[in-house]
C-alpha positions, 0 to 999 in steps of 0.5 A, a space after each residue: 467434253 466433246 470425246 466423252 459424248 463421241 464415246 457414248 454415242 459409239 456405245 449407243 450406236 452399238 448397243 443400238 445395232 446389237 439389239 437389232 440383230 439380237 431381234 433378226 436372229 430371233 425373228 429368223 430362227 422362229 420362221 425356220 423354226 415354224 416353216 420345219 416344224 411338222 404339221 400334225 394332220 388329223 386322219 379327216 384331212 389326211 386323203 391317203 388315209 381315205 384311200 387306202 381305206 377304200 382300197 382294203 375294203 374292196 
């Protein structure tokens, strides 16, 4: 009876660390995902807009 509880601690345990790192690497590619993704700026925010703006006016 000993082995077969041995045994499926094993399992356990690597069922255990599969499901950690399965969480790591999504958690790691929705930061690369985030940090990468480009940021959509509208032309208020945007200062190059205003300024080459002012420039064409002149």
């Amino acid at each position: 009876m000993k082995s077969k509880t041995k045994i499926i601690v094993l399992h356990m345990k690597e069922i255990i660390y599969t499901i950690i790192f399965a969480a790591l690497g999504i958690l790691l590619i929705l930061l690369l995902i985030l940090m990468f993704h480009p940021k959509e700026q509208s032309a208020e925010s945007d200062p190059q807009c205003c300024i080459a703006e002012t420039n064409t006016s002149s």
